[in-house]
C-alpha positions, 0 to 999 in steps of 0.5 A: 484172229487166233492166237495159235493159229498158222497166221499168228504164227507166220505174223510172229516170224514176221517181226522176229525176222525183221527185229533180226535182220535190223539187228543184224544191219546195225551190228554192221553199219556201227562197225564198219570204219570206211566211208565207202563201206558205209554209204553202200550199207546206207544205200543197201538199207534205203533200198530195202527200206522202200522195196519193203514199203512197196511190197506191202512188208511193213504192214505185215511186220506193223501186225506182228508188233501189234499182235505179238508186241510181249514177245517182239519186245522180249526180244527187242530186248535180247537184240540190244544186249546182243548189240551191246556184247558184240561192241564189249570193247568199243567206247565209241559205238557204246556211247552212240547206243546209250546216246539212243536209248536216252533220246528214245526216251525223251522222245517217248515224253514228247510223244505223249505230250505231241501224239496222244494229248496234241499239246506241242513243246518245243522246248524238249532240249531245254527240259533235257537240260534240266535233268543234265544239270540237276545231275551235275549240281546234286552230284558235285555239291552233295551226297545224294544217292545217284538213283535219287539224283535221276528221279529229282532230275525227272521230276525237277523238269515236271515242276518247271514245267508246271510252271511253263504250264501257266501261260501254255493254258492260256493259248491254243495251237501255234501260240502255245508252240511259240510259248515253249520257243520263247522259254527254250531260248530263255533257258539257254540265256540262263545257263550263259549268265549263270556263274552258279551253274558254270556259265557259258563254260558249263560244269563237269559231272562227277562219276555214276555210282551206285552201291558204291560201284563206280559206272567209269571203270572197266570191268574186268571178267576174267582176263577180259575187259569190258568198256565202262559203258556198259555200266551205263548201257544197263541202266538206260536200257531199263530206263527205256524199257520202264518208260517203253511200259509206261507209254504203252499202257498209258496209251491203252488206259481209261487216261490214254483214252481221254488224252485222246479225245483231248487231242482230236476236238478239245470242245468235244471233249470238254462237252462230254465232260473232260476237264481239259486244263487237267489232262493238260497238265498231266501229258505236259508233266509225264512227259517232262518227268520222262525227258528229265530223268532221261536228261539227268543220266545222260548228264552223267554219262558224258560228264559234262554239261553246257549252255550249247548241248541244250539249245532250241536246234537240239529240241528241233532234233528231238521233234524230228525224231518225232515226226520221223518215228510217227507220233503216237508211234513208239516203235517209230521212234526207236528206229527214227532215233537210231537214223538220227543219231548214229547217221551223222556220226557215221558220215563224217562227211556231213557232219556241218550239213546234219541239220539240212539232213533232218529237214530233208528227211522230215520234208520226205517223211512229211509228203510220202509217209505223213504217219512216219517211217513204220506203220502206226500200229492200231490203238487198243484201249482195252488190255487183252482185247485184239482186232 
């Protein structure tokens, strides 16, 4: 297809009309106060959401992002700082964007671990945990860097990960599942009986800084205030956007391709010569490093952390995200993280029956959608080249 023809042109308006319509709906749905304004938007969005699926729309937005996903990521990109000036002001709205963003990027770990190297983990809260309190440890008993703190936060979960990794080999399939169970369970227990670690009371976390710039005061731009959460919505926006790259030219690499192959058969894999142990171990510790540095901002940006914010049912939360973005789908995910956190929040109401909403909506994407909520886009291996 060329590039610069009218149908690359057409399936480019495509996505930049979707990215600006969902733009436009979050900008609305996360302002809006009554409950009855918001269920009504809920119920405009499912509405538009499956008249689309039946008029074929989402395939043609699923062939913009594919074709164009440079310029639909530019602008992806443009649409979020848009989101975050209209809510300069608003501490609330703020922090459940930052709250997304963070969680997008866990997910992005658990998706290489799940969608493109088949090994399950369902302890992606516990390793969430681990960046968290890593970040409250270093920051409250040393001087370290807080730039450093979020790298060893990533890459204190990547080593004890490694370590998970042992008895992980070892099993295949649902046994390897109950491994992960039985060490997010574990996790949680260490936290309570920890004194060091602030025991079932947890810890406070101190202030990011940077260069001396302290992320929990307001900035000020001339006689207007603007919420300290910006100082923490730009950082985990690059955070996603240096993590969004990695998953996709790792998807698209020589090592995408082998995971792969690694998910699909590992006896084939292994009889062409793959050292399966190795690859392994390398989708289980990128994808943890992701889930701990993403934990360990997150630590800072709530200033507080606790044995309860990183139990089993929060890994349940991140997998439902998974499924109901599609896996091995990283737009999915942006979407499906967005529906699973800002729904609740909005819909006081349900709060106490958040869980009974995840499985509904996993149950439904499960039987009607079983590749997610949004087209999974064709892999390419190759940069450059194009269907």
């Amino acid at each position: 297809m060329p590039r610069g023809g009218p149908e690359a042109r057409t399936s480019l308006w495509s996505g930049l009309i979707a990215l600006g319509l969902a733009t436009a709906y979050l900008i609305a749905l996360l302002g809006a106060e009554k409950q009855a304004i918001i269920i009504s938007l809920l119920a405009l969005g499912i509405a538009v959401v499956v008249a689309s699926a039946w008029f074929g729309v989402f395939d043609n937005v699923s062939r913009s992002f594919v074709n164009h996903e440079d310029a639909i990521s530019g602008f992806a990109i443009i649409a979020a700082l848009a989101l975050a000036a209209y809510f300069h002001e608003d501490h609330f709205v703020l922090l459940l964007v930052i709250t997304v963003l963070l969680y997008t990027v866990a997910t992005l770990g658990l998706n290489i671990q799940f969608g493109y190297a088949g090994v399950l983990n369902f302890a992606g809260a516990s390793f969430f945990g681990i960046g968290a309190y890593t970040s409250a440890v270093l920051n409250t008993y040393t001087a370290v860097p807080h730039l450093i703190v979020l790298l060893t936060g990533g890459l204190l979960a990547a080593l004890i990960g490694s370590i998970l990794l042992l008895p992980v080999l070892r099993t295949r399939g649902h046994y390897a599942a109950v491994v992960t169970i039985a060490f997010a369970l574990l996790f949680k227990t260490f936290l309570e009986v920890n004194d060091v670690l602030g025991g079932p009371q947890g810890m406070q976390v101190p202030a990011m800084r940077i260069f001396g710039w302290s992320f929990n005061d307001n900035i000020e731009i001339g006689g207007v205030t603007l919420s300290f959460y910006l100082n923490y919505f730009v950082v985990s926006l690059l955070l996603l956007i240096g993590a969004f790259v990695l998953v996709r030219r790792l998807e698209r690499s020589w090592i995408g391709l082998n995971l792969d192959a690694l998910r699909l058969d590992e006896t084939a894999a292994s009889c062409f010569g793959l050292d399966i142990a190795r690859w392994k171990i390398t989708a289980f510790l990128i994808g943890n490093f992701l889930i701990g540095i993403a934990g360990a901002l997150f630590g800072m940006v709530g200033g507080f952390v606790g044995p309860n914010n990183y139990t089993f049912a929060d890994s349940l939360i991140l997998v439902s995200i998974l499924l109901l973005g599609g896996i091995g789908n990283p737009w999915g995910l942006v979407v499906a993280t967005f529906i699973v956190v800002v729904v609740p929040e909005k819909l006081q109401t349900i709060q106490e029956y958040r869980f009974l909403l995840y499985a509904v909506m996993v149950i439904g994407v499960l039987l009607f959608r079983p590749d997610g909520l949004l087209p999974r886009p064709v892999r390419h291996y190759f940069p450059g080249w194009r269907p």
